[in-house]
Backbone as JSON Lines, residues from 0, in Angstrom:
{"i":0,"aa":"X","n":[-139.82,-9.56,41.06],"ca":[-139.38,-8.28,41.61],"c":[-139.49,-7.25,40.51]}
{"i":1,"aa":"X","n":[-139.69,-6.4,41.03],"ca":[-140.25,-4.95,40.1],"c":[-138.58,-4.38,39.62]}
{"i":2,"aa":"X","n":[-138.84,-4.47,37.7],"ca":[-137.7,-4.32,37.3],"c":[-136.74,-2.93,37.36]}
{"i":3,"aa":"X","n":[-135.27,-2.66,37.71],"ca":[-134.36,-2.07,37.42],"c":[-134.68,-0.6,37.5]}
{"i":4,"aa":"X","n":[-135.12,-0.28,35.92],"ca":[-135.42,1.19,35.98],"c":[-136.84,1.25,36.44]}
{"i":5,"aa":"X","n":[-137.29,2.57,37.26],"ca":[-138.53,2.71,37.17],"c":[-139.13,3.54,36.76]}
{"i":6,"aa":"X","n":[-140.28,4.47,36.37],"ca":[-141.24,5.44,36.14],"c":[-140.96,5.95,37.14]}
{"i":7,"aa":"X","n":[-141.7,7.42,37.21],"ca":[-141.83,8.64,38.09],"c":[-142.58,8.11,38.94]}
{"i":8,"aa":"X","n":[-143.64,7.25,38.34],"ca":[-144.83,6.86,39.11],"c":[-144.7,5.82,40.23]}
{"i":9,"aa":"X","n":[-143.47,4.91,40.13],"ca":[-143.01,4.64,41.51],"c":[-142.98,4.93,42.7]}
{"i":10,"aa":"X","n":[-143.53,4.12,43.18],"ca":[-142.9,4.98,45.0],"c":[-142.03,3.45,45.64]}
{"i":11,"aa":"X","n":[-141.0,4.7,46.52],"ca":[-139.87,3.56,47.13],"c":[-140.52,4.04,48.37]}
{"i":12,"aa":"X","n":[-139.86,3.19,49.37],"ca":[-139.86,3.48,50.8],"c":[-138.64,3.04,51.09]}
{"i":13,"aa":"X","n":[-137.82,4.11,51.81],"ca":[-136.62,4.23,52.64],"c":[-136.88,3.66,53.81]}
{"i":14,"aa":"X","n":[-136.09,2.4,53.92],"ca":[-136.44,1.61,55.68],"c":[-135.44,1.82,56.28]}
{"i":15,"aa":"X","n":[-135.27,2.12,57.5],"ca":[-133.98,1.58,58.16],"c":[-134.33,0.23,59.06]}
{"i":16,"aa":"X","n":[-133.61,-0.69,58.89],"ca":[-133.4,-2.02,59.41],"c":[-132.18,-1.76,60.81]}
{"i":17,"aa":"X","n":[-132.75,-2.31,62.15],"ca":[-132.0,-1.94,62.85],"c":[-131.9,-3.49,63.96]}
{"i":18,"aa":"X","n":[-130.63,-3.69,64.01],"ca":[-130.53,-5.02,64.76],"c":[-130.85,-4.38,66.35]}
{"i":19,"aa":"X","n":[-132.0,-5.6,67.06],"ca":[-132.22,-4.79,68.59],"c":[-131.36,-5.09,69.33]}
{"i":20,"aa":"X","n":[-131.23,-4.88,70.03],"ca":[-130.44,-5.18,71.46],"c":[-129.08,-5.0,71.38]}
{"i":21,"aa":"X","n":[-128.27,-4.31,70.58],"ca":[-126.77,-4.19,70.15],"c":[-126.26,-2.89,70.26]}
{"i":22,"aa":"X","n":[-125.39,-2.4,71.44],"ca":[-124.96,-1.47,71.08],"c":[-123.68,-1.4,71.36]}
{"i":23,"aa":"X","n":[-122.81,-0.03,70.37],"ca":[-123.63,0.1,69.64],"c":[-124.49,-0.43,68.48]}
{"i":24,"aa":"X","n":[-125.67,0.64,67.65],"ca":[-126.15,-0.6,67.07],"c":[-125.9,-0.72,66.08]}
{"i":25,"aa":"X","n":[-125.93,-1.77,65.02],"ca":[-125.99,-1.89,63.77],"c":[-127.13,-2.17,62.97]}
{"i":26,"aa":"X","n":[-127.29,-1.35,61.93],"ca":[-128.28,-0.96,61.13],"c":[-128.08,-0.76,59.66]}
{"i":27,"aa":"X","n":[-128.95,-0.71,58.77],"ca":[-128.57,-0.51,57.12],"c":[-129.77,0.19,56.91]}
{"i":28,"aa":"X","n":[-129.57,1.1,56.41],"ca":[-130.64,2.16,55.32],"c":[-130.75,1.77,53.91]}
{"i":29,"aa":"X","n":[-131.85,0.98,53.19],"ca":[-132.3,0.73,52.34],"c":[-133.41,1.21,51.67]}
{"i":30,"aa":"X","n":[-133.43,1.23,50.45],"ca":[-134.71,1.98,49.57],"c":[-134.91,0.5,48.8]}
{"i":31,"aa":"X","n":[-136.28,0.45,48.78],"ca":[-137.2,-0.5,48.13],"c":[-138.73,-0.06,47.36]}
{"i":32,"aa":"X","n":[-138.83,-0.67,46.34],"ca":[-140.17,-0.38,45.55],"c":[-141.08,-0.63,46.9]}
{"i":33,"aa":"X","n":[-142.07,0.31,46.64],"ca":[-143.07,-0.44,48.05],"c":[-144.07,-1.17,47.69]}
{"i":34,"aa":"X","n":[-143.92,-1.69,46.37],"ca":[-145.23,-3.2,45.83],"c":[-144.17,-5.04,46.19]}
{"i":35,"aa":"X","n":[-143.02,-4.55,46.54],"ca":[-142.13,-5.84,46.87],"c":[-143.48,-7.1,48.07]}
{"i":36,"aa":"X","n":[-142.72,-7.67,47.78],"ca":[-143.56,-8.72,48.7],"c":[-142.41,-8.82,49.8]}
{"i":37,"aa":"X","n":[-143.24,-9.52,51.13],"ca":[-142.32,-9.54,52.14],"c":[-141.6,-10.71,51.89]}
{"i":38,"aa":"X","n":[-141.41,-11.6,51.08],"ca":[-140.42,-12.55,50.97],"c":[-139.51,-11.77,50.07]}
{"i":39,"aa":"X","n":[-139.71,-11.35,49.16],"ca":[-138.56,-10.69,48.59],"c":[-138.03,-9.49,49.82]}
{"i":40,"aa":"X","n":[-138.6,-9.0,50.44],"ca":[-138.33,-7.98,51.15],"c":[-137.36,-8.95,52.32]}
{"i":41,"aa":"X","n":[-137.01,-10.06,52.61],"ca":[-136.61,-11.23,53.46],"c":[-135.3,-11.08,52.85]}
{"i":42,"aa":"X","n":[-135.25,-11.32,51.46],"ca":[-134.01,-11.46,50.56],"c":[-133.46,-10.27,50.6]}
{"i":43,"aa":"X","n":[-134.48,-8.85,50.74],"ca":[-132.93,-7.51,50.74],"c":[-132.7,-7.93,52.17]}
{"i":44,"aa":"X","n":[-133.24,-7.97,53.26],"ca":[-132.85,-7.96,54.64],"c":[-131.39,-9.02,54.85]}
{"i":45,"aa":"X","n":[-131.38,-10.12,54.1],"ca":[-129.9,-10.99,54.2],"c":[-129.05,-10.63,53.54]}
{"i":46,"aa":"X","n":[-129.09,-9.82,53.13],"ca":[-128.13,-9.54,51.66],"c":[-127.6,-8.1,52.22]}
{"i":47,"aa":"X","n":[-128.63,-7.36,52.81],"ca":[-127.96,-5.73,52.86],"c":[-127.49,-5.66,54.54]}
{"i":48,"aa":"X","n":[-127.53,-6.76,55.33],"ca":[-127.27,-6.95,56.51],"c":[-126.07,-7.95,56.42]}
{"i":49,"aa":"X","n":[-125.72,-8.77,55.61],"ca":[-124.98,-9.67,55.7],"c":[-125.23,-10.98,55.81]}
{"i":50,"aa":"X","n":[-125.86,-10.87,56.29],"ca":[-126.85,-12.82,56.91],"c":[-126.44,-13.44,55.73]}
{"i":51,"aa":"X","n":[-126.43,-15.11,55.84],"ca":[-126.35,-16.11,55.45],"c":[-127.84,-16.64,54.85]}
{"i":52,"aa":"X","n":[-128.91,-16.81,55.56],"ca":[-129.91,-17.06,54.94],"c":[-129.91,-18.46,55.23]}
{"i":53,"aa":"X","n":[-129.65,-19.1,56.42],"ca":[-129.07,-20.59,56.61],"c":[-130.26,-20.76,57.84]}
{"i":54,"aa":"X","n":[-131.06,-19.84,58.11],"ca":[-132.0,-20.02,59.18],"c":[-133.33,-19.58,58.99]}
{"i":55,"aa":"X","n":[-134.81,-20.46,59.27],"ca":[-135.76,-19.68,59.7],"c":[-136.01,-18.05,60.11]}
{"i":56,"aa":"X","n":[-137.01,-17.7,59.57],"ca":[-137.45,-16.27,59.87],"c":[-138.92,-16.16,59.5]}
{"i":57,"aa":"X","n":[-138.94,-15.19,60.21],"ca":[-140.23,-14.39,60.46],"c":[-140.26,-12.88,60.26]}
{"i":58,"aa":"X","n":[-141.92,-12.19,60.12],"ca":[-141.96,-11.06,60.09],"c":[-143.22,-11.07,61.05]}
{"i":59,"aa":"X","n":[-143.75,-9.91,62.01],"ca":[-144.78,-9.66,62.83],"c":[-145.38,-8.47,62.08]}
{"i":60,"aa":"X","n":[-146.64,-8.2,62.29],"ca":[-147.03,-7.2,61.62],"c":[-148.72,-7.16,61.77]}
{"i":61,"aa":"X","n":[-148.7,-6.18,62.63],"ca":[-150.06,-6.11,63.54],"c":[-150.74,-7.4,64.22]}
{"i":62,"aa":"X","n":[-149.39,-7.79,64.73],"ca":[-150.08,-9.19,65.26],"c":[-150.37,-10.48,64.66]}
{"i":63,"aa":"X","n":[-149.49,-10.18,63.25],"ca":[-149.89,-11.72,62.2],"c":[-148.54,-11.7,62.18]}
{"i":64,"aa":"X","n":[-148.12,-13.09,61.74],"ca":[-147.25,-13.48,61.64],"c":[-146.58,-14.16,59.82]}
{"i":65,"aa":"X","n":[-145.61,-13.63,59.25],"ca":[-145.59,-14.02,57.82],"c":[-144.11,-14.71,57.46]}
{"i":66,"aa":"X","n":[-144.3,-15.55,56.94],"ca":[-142.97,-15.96,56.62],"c":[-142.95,-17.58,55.41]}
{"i":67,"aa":"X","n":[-142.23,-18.39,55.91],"ca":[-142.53,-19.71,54.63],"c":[-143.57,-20.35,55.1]}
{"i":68,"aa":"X","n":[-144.21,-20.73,54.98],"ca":[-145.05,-21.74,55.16],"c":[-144.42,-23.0,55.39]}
{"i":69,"aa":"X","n":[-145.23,-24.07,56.67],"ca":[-144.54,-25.27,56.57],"c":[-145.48,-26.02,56.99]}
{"i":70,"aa":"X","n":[-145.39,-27.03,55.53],"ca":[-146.97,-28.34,56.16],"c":[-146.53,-28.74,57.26]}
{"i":71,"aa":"X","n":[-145.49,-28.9,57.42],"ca":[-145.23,-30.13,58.61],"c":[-145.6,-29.5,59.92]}
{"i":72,"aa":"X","n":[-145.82,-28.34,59.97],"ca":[-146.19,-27.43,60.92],"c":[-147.61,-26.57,60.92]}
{"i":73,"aa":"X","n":[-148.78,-27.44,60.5],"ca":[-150.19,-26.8,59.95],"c":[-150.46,-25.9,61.71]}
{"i":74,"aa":"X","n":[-150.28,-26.13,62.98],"ca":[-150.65,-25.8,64.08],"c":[-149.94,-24.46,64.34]}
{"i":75,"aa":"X","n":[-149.28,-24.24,63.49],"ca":[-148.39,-22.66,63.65],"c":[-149.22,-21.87,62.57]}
{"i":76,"aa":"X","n":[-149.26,-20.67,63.29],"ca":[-150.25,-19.54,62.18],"c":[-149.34,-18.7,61.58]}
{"i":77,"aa":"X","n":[-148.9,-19.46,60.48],"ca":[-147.96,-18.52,59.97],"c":[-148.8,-18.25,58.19]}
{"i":78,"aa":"X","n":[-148.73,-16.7,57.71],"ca":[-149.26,-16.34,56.86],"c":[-147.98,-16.33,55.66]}
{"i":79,"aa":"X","n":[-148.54,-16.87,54.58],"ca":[-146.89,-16.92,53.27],"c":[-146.5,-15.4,52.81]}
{"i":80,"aa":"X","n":[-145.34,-15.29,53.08],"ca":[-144.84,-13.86,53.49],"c":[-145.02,-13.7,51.71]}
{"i":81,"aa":"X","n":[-144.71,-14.31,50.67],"ca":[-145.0,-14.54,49.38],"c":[-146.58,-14.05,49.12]}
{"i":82,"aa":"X","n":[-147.47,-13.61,50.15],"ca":[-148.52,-13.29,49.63],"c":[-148.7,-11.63,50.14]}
{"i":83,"aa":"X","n":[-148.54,-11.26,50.49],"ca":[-148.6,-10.07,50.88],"c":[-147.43,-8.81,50.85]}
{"i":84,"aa":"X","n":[-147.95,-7.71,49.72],"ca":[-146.82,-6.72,49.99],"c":[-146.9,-5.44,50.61]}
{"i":85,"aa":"X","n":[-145.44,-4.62,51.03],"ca":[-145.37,-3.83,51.77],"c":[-146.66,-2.75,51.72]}
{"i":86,"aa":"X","n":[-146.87,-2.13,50.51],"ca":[-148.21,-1.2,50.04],"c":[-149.28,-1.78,50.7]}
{"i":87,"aa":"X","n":[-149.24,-3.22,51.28],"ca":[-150.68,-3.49,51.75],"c":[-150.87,-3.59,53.14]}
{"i":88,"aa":"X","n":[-149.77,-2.69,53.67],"ca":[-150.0,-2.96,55.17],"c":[-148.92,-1.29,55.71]}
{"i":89,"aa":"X","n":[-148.46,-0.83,54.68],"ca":[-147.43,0.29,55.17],"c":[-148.51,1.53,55.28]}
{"i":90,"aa":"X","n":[-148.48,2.13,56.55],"ca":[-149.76,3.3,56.35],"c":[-149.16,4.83,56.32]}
{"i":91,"aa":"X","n":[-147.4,4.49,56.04],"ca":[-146.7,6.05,55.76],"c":[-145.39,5.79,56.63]}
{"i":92,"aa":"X","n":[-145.06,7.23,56.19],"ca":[-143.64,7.1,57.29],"c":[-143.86,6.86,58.93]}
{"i":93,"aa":"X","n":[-143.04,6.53,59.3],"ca":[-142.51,6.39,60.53],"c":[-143.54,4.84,61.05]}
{"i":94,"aa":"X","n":[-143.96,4.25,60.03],"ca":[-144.39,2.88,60.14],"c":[-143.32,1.83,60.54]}
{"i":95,"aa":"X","n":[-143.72,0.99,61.66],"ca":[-142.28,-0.09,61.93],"c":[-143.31,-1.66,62.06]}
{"i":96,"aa":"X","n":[-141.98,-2.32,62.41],"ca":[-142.77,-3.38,62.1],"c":[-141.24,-4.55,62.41]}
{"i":97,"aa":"X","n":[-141.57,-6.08,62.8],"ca":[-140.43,-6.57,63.2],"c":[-139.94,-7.45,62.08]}
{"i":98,"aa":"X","n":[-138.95,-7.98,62.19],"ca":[-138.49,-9.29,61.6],"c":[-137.7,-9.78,61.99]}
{"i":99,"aa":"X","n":[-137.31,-11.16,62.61],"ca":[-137.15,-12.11,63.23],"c":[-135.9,-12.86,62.67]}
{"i":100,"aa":"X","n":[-134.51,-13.42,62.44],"ca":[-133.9,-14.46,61.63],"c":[-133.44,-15.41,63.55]}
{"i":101,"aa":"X","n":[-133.44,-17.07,62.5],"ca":[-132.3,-17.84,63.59],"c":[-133.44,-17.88,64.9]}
{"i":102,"aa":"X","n":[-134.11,-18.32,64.82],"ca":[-135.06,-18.66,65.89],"c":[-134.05,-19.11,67.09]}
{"i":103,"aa":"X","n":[-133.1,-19.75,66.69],"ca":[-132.18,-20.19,67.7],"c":[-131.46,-18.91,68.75]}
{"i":104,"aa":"X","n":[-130.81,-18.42,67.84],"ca":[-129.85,-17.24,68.16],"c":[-130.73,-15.81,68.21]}
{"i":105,"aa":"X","n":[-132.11,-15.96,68.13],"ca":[-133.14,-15.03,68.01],"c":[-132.62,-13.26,67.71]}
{"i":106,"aa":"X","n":[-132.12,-13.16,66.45],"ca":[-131.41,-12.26,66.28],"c":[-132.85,-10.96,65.87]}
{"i":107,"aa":"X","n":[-133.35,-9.96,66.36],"ca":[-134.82,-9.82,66.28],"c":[-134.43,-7.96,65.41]}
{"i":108,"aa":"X","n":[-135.1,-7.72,64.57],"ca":[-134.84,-6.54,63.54],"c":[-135.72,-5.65,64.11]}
{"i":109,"aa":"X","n":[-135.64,-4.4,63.92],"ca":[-137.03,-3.41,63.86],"c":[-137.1,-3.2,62.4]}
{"i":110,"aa":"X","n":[-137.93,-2.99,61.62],"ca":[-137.61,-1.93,60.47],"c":[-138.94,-0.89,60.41]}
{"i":111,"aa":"X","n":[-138.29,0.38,60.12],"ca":[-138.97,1.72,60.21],"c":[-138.92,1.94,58.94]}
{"i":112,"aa":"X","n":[-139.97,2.57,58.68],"ca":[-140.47,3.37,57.27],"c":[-140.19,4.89,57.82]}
{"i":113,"aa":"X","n":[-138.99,4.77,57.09],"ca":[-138.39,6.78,57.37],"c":[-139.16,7.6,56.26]}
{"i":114,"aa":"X","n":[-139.3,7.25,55.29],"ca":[-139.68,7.9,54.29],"c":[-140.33,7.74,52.73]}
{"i":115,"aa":"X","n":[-141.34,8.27,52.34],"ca":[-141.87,7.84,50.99],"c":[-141.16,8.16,50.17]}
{"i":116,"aa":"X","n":[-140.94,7.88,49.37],"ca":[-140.13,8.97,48.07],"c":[-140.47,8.51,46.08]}
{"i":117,"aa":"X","n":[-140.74,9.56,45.62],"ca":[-140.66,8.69,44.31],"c":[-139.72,8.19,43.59]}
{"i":118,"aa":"X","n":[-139.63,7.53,42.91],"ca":[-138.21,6.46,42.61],"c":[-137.8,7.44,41.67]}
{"i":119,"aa":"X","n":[-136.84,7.45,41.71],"ca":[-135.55,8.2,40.53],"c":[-135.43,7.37,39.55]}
{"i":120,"aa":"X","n":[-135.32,7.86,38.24],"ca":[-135.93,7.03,37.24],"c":[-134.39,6.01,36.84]}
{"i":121,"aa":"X","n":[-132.96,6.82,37.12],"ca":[-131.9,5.95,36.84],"c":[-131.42,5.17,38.08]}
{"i":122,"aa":"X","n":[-132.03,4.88,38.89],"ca":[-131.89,4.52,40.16],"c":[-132.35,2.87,40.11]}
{"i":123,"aa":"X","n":[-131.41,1.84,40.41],"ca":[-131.66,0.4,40.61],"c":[-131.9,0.03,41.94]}
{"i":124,"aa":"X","n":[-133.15,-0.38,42.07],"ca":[-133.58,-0.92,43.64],"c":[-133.66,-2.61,43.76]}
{"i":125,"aa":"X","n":[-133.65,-2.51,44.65],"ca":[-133.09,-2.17,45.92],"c":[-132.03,-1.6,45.78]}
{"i":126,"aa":"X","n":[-131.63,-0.32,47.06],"ca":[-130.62,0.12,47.21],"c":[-130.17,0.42,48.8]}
{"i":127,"aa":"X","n":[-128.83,0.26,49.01],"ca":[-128.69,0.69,50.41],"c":[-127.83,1.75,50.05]}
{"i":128,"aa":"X","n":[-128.9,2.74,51.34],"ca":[-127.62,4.18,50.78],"c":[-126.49,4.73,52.36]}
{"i":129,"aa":"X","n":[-126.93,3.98,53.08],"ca":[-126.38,3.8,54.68],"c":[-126.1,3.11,55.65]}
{"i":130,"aa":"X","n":[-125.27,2.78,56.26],"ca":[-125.17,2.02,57.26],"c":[-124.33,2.14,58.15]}
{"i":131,"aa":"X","n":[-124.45,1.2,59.47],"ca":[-123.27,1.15,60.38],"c":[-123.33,0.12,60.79]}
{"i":132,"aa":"X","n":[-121.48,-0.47,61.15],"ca":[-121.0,-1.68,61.94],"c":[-121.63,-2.63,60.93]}
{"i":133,"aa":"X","n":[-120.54,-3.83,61.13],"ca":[-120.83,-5.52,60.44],"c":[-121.48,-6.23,61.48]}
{"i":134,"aa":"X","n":[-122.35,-6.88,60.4],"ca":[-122.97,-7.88,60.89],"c":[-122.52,-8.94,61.61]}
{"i":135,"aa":"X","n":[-123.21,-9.35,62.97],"ca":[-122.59,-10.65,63.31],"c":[-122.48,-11.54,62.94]}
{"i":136,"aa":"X","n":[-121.35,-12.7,63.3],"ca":[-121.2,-14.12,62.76],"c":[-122.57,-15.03,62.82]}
{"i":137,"aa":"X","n":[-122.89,-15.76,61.9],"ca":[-123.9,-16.62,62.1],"c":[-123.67,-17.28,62.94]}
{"i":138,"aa":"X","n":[-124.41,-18.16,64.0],"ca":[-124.58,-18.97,64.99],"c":[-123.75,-18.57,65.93]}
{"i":139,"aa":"X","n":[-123.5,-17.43,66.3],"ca":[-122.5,-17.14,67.54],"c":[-123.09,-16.97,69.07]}
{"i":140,"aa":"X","n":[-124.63,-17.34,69.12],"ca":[-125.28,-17.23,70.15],"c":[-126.05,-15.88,70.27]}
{"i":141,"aa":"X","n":[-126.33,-15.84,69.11],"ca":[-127.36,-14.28,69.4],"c":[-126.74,-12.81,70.17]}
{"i":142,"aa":"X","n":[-127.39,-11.85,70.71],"ca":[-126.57,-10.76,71.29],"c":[-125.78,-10.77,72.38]}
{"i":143,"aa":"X","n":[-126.39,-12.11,73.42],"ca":[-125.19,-12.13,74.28],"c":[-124.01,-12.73,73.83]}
{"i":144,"aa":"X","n":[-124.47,-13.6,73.36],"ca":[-123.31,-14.27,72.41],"c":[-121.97,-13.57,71.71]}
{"i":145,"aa":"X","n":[-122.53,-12.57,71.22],"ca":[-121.93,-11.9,70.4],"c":[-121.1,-11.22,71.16]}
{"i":146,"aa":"X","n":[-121.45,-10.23,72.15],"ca":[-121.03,-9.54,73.31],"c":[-119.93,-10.34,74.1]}
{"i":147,"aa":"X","n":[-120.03,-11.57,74.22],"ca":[-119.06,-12.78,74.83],"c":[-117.97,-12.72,73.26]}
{"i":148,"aa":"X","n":[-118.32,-12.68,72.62],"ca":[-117.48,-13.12,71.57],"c":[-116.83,-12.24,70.85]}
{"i":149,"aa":"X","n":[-116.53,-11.3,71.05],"ca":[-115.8,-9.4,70.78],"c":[-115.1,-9.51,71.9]}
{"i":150,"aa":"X","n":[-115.74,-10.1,73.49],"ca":[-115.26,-9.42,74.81],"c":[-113.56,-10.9,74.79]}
{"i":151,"aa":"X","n":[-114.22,-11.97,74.25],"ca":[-113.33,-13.02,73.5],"c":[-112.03,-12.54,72.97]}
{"i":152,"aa":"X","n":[-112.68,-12.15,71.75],"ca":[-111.21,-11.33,70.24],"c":[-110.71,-10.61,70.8]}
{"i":153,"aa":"X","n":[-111.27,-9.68,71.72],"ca":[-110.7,-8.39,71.89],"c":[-109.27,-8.77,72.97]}
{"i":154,"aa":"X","n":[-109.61,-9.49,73.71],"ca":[-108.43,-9.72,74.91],"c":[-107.54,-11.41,74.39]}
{"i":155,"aa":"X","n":[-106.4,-11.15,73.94],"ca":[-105.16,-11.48,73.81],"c":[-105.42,-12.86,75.07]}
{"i":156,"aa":"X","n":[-105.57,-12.28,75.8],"ca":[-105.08,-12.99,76.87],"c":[-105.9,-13.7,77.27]}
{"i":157,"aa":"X","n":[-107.22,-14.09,76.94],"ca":[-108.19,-14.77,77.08],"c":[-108.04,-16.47,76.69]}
{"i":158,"aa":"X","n":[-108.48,-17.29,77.89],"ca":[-108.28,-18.55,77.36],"c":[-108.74,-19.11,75.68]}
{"i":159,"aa":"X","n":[-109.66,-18.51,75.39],"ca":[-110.16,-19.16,74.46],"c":[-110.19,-18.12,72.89]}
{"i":160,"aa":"X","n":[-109.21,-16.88,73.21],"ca":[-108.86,-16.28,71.98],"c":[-108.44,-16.56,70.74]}
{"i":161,"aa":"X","n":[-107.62,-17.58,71.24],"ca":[-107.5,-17.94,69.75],"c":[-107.99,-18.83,68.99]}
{"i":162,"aa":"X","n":[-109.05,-19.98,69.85],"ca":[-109.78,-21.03,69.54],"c":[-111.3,-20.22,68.76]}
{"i":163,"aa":"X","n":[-111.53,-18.66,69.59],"ca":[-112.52,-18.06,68.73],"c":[-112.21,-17.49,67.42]}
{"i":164,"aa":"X","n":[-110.96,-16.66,66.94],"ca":[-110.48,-16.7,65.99],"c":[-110.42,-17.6,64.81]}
{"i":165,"aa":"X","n":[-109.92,-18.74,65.49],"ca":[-110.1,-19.38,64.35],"c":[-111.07,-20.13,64.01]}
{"i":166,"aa":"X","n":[-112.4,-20.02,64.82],"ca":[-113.67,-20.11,64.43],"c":[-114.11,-19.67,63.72]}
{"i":167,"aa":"X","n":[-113.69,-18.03,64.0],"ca":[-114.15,-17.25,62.82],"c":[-113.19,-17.28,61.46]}
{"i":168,"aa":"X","n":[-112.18,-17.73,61.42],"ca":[-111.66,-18.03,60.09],"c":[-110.97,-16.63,59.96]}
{"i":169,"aa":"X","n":[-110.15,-16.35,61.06],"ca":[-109.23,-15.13,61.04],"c":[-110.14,-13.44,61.71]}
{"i":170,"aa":"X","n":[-110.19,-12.78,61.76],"ca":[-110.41,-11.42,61.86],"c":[-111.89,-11.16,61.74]}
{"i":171,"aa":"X","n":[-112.5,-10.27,63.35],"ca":[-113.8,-9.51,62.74],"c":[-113.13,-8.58,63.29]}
{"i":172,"aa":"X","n":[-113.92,-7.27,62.17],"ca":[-113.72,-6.02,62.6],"c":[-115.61,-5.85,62.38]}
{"i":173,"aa":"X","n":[-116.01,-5.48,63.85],"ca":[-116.9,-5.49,64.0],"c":[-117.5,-3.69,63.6]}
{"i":174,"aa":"X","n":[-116.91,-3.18,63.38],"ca":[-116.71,-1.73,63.26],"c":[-117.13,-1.5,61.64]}
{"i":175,"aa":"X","n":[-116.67,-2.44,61.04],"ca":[-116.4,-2.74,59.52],"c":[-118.15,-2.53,59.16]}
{"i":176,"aa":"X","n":[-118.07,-1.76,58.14],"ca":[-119.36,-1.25,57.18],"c":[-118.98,-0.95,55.5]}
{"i":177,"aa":"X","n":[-119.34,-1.85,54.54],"ca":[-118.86,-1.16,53.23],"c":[-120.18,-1.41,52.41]}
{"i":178,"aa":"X","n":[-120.49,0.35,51.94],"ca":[-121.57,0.11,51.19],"c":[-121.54,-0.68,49.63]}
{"i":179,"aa":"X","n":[-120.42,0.18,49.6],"ca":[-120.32,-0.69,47.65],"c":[-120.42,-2.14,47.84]}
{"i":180,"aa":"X","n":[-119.77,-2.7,48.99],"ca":[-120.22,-4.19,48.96],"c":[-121.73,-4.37,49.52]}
{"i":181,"aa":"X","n":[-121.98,-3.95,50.03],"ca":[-123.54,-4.64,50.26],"c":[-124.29,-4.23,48.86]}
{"i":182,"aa":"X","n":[-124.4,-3.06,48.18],"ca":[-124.72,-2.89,46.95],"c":[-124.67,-3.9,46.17]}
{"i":183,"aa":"X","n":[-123.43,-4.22,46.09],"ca":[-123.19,-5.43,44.7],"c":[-123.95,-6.44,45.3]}
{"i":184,"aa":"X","n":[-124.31,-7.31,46.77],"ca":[-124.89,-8.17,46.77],"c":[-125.93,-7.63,46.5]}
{"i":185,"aa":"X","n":[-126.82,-6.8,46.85],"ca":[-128.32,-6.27,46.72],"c":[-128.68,-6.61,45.35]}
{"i":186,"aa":"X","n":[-127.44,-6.42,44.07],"ca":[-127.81,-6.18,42.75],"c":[-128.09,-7.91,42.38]}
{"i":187,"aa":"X","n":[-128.26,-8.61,43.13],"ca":[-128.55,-10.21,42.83],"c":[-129.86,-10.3,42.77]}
{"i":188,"aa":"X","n":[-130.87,-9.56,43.4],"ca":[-132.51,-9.61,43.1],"c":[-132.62,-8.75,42.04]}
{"i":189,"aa":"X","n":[-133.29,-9.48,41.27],"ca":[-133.7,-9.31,39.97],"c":[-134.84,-8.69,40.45]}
């Protein structure tokens, strides 16, 4: 990963990452070098969203598909997301493009290229400079899931309120967004 401080001569791209099908929705505004590779670009997406990183993923991108590679799976066309970076496929702003976590729970991303910008030279990237609402629980059944599982917490009186609670290990506040914490995880890619 492209180190810490950068030159003038940098360019970032401002993405917004937006979870589909959720509303309202939740999303994170991130700035990234735009020579990152899409596997590192995998690692801001769990980190500035919240994810666990405990599942399969993918990225789409004009119809190819990029992500880990797996011998055991030579019949799947999947391209090593480790080989290709954003600069080699981003053709400017308002460029989008998908990414995929939890094949199971098919939790499915957009991310948009809002903007080019040149990197600020005291500026550590990755950075998230925005967001809204927390991320969902891992394995909670994807968006309907999720939607069942708020409509759950939220009512007291629900058979299975407190058996979801303490699934979740006490309290979501689904509302809940804190940048300084997603920051400090972001600052783990070197």
């Amino acid at each position: 990963m492209p180190s810490a401080k950068k030159t003038s001569d940098q360019t970032i791209y401002q993405l917004k990452i937006t979870l589909r099908d959720i509303r309202p929705p939740i999303w994170r505004r991130v700035q990234v070098p735009n020579n990152i590779t899409l596997g590192e670009l995998h690692k801001i997406i769990q980190l500035a969203m919240g994810w666990y990183d405990c599942h399969l993923h993918e990225f789409e991108i004009f119809g190819k598909t990029y992500g880990q590679p797996m011998p055991d799976f030579d019949d799947l066309d999947i391209q090593n997301e480790r080989s290709v970076r954003l600069n080699q496929f981003v053709t400017g702003e308002k460029f989008k493009f998908a990414y995929l976590y939890d094949m199971g729970d098919g939790w499915d991303h957009q991310i948009l290229v809002e903007k080019v910008l040149p990197a600020e030279p005291d500026v550590r990237y990755p950075i998230c400079i925005k967001g809204k609402r927390a991320c969902p629980p891992e394995d909670c059944g994807g968006t309907w899931g999720y939607a069942e599982l708020l409509e759950t917490i939220g009512d007291p009186q629900h058979p299975e309120h407190e058996s979801m609670l303490e699934w979740l290990g006490g309290v979501l506040e689904p509302e809940r967004f804190d940048l300084e914490e997603t920051n400090q995880r972001l600052k783990q890619i070197r």
